[in-house]
BATORLO-887690 format. One line per 5 residues: number of its first residue (from 1); their letters; for each residue y, z, x of N, C-alpha, C. Coordinates in steps of 0.001 Angstrom, whole numbers, plus 500000, padded with zeros to 6 digits. Atoms other than C-alpha are relative to their C-alpha. Layout:
% BATORLO-887690
NUM) a) Y Z X Y Z X Y Z X; ... $
% end
This chain:
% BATORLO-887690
1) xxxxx) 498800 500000 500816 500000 500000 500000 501262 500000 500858; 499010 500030 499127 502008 499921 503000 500909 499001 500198; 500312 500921 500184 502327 496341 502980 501188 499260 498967; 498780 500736 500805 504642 495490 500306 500647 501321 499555; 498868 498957 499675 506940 498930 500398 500224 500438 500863 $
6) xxxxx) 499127 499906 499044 507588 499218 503547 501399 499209 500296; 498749 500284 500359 510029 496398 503201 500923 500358 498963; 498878 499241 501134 511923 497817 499807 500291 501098 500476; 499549 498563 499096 511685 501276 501979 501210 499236 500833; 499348 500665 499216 513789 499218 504481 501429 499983 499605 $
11) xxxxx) 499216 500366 500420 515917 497652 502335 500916 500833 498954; 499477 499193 500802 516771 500839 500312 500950 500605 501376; 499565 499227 499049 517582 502410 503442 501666 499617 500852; 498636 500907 499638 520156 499843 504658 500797 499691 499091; 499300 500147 501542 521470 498989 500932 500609 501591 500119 $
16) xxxxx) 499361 498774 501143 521986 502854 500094 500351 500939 501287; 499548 499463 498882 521685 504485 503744 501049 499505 500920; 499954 500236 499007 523725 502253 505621 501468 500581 500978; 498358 499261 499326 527394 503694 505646 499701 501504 501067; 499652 498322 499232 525692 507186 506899 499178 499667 501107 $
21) xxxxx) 500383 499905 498389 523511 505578 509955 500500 498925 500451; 499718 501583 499781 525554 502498 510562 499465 499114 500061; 500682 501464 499681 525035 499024 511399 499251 500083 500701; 501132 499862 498813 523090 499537 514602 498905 500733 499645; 501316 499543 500515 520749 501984 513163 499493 499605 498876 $
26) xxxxx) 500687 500982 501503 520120 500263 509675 499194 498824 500758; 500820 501421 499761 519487 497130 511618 498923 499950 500961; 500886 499541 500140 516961 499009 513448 498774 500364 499725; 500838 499770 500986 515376 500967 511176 499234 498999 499374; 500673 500914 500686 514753 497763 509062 498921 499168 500980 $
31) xxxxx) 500563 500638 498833 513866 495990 512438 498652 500571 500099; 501547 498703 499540 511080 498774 513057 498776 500167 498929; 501380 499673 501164 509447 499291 509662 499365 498269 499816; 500552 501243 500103 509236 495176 509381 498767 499846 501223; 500684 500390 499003 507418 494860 512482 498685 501417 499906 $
36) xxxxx) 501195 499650 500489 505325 497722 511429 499158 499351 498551; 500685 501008 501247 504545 495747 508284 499127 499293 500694; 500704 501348 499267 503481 493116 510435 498587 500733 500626; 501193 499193 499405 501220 495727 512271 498762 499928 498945; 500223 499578 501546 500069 496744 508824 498589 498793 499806 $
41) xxxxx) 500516 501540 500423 499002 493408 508194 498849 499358 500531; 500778 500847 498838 497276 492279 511082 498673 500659 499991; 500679 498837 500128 495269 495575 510852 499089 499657 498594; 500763 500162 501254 494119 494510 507249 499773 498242 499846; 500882 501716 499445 493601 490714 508490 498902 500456 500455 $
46) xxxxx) 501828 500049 499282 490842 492049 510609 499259 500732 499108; 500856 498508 501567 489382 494467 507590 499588 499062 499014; 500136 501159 501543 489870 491735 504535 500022 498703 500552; 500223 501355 499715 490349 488631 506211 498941 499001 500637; 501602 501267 499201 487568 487828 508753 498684 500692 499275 $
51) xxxxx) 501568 499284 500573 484673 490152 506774 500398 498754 498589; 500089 501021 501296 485975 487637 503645 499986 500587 498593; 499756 499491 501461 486260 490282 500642 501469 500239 499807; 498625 499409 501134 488931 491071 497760 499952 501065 500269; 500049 498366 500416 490288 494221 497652 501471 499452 498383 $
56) xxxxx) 499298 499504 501192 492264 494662 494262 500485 501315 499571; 499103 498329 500211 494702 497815 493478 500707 499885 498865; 499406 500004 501361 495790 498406 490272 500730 500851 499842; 498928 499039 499800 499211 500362 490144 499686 500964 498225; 499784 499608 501621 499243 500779 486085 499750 498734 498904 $
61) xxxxx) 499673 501218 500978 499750 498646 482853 501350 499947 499968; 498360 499821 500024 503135 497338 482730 499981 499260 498472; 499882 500905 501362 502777 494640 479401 498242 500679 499241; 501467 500072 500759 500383 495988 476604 500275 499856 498629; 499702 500325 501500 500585 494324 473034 498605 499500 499595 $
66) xxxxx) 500764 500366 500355 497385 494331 471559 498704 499561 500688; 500767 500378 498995 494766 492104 473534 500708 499499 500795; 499483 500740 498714 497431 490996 475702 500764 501144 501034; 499533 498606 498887 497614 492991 478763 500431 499407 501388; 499855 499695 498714 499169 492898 482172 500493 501146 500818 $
71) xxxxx) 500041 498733 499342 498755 495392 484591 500838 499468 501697; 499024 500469 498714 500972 495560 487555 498844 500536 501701; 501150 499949 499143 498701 494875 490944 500207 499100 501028; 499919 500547 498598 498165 493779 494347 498988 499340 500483; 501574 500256 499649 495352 491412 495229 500143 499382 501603 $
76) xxxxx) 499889 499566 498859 494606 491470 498793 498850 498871 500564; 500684 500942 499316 492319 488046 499939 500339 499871 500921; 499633 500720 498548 491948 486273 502906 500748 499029 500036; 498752 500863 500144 494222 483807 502189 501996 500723 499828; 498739 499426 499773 497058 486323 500958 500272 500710 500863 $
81) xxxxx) 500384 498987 498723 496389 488467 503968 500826 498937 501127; 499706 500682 499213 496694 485765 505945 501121 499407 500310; 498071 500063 500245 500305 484587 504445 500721 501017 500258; 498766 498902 499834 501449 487759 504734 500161 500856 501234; 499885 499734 498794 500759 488005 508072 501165 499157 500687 $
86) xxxxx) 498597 500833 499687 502955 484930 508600 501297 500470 499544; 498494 500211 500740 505815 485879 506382 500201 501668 500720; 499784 498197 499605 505918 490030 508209 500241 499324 501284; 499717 500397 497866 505707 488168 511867 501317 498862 499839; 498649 500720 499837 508496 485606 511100 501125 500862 499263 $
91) xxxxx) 498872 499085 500823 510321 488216 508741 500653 501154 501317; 499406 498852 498902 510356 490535 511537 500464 499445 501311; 499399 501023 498884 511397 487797 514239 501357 499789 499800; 498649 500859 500980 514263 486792 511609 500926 501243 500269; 499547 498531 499777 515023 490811 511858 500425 500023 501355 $
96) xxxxx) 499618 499959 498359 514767 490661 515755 501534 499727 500392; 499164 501015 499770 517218 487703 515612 501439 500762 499237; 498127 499688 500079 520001 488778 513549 500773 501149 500529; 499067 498741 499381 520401 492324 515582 501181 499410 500928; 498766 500905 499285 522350 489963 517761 500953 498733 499921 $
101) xxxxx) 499324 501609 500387 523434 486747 515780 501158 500414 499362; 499269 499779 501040 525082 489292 513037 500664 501648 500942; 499751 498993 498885 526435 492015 515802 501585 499978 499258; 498621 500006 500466 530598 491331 514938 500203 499705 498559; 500083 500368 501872 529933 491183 511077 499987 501449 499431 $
106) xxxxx) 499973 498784 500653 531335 494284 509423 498868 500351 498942; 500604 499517 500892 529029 494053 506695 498732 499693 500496; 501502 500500 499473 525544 493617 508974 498505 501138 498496; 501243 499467 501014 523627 496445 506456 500073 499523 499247; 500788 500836 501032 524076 494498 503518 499493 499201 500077 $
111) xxxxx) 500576 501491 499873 522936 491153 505269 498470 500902 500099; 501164 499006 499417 520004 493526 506779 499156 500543 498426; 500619 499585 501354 519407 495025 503202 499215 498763 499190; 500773 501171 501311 518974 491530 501245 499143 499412 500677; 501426 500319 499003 516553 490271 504508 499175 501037 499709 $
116) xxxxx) 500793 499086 499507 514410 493282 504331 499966 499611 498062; 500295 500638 501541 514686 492637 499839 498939 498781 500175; 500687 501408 500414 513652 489013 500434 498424 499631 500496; 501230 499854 499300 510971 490218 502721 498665 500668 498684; 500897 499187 501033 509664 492587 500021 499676 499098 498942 $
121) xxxxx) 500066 501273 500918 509771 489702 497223 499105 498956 500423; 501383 500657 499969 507672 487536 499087 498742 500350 500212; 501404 499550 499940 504985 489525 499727 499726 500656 498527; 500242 500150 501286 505222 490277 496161 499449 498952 499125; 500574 501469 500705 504937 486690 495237 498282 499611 500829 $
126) xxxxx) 501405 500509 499127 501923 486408 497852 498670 500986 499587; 500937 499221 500624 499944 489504 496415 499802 500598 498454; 500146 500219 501792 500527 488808 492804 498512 500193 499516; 501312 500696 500517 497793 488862 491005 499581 499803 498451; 499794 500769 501709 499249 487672 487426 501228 499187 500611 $
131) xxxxx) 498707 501064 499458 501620 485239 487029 501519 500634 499422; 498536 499224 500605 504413 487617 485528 499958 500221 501598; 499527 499007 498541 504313 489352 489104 500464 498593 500888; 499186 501369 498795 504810 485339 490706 500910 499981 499625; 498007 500572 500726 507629 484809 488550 500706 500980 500742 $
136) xxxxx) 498857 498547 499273 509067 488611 489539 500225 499607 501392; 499368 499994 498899 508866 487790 492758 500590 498449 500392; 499408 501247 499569 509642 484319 493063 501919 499956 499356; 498572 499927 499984 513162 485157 491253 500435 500860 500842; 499805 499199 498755 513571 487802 493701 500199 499335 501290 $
141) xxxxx) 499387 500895 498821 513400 485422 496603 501169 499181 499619; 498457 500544 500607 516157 483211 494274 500991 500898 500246; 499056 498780 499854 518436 486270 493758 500185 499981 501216; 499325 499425 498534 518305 487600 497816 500089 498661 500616; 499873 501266 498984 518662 484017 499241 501246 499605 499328 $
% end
């Protein structure tokens, strides 16, 4: 579960923390937990990805009318494993990169906040496992981009 809230941890932190540890430590912080994502990841590539099983996590029900149910959830293949190894190792490269591209930019924690959002949104869209949760996150990457 680390995996897709460590970036919204991130991005709360720089969004709501960032006036009280500044720019340099927001951009950081976010820097640090992304690249532990990525750890995260790599760690549950070799667990789910090369052995070849699902894991499935079921948070709750979020939609229930009758027989129509969706439950809010994380499905965890070798294929989404495998994307979300890409999108945590270039998310956290992208992180690397702007500690020094976005250095003379008064407002670096909010840029830092909606990267570390857009990070969390796609690994939302990548461990969907209804299509309400693709949509959620696929407007989520719309919105922070």
């Amino acid at each position: 579960m680390l995996i897709p809230f460590l970036p919204l941890v991130s991005a709360l932190f720089a969004g709501f923390g960032g006036r009280f540890i500044g720019a340099r430590g927001s951009a950081y912080l976010t820097t640090s937990l992304i690249f532990i994502t990525f750890f995260v990841s790599a760690f549950c590539f070799v667990n789910v990805g090369l052995v070849g099983e699902s894991v499935v996590i079921k948070l709750g029900n979020w939609i229930s009318c009758g027989l129509f149910e969706i439950s809010w959830g994380f499905l965890f293949d070798p294929l989404s494993i495998s994307v979300i190894c890409v999108v945590s190792g270039v998310s956290s490269l992208v992180h690397l990169y702007s500690i020094g591209y976005m250095s003379e930019d008064p407002h670096r924690p909010r840029f830092i906040a909606y990267l570390s959002l857009f990070t969390f949104f796609m690994v939302i869209l990548v461990t969907a496992d209804n299509l309400v949760q693709i949509f959620l996150g696929w407007e989520g990457i719309g919105l922070t981009s």
